[in-house]
C-alpha positions as CSV (number, residue, x, y, z in Angstrom):
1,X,142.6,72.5,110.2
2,X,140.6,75.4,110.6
3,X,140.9,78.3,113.4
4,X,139.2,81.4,114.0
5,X,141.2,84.6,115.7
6,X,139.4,88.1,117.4
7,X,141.5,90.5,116.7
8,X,141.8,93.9,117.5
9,X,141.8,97.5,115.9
10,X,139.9,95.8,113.1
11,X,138.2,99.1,111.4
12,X,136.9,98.5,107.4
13,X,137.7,96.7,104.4
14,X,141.2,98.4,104.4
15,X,142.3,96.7,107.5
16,X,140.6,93.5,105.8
17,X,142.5,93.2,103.0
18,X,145.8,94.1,104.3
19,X,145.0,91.0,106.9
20,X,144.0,88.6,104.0
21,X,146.8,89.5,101.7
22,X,149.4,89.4,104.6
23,X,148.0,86.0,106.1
24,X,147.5,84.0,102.1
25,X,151.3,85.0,101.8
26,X,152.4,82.9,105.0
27,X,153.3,79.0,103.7
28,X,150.5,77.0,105.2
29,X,147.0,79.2,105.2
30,X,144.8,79.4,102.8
31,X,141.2,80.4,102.8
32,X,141.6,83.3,105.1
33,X,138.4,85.1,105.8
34,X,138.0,88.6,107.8
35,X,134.8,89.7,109.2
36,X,134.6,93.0,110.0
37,X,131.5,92.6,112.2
38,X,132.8,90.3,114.4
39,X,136.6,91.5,114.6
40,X,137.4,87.9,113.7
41,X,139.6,86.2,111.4
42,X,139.9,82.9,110.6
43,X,142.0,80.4,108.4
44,X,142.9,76.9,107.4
45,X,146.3,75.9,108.7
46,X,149.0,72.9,108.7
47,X,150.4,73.2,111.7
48,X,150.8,75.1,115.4
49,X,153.7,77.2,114.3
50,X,151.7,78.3,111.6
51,X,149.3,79.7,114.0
52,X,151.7,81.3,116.1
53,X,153.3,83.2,112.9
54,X,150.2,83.9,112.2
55,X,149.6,85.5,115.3
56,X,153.0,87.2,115.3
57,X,152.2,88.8,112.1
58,X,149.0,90.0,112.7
59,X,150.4,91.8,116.0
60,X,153.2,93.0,113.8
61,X,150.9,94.7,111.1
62,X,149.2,96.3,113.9
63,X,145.9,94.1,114.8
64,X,146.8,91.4,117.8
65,X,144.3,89.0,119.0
66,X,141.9,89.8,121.7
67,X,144.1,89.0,125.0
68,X,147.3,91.0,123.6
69,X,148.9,93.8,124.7
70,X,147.5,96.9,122.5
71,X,149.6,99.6,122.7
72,X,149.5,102.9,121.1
73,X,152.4,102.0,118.8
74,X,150.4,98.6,117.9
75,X,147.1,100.8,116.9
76,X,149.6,103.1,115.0
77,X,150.7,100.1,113.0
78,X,147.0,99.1,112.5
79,X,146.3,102.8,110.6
80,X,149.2,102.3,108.2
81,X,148.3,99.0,107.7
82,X,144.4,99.9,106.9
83,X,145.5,102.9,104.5
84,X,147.6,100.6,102.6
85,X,144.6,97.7,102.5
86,X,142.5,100.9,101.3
87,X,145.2,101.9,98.1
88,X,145.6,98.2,97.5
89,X,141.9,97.8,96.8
């Protein structure tokens, strides 16, 4: 199955590949895509607790779906998470 998240705090290709490398790690999602235009992210799945890991983890690394508390310590996370996407490049 396929789903599609918006996200938030989405800001380059930095943020985009920490997402994709964090997501293609989880057991059950492949083919994770990031569109950077859109602040949208989406991904084949096996199940509904994948998707709710999924969400979990994206709100952990700092970019929550649209709908989720934000907080300042949430778009902190989101920075660190986009400078290490940029190194990992």
């Amino acid at each position: 199955m396929n789903t599609t998240f918006e996200i938030q705090n989405l800001k380059c290709h930095g943020c985009a590949n920490t997402i994709t490398t964090k997501l293609s790690a989880l057991k059950g999602i492949d083919e994770v895509v990031v569109n950077n235009e859109n602040n949208t992210v989406s991904f084949n799945y096996e199940d509904e607790e994948t998707i709710s890991t999924a969400k979990d983890l994206l709100h952990n690394i700092g970019y929550p779906t649209v709908g989720e508390k934000n907080a300042l310590t949430t778009k902190a996370k989101s920075f660190v998470s986009c400078a290490i996407g940029r190194m990992n490049n």
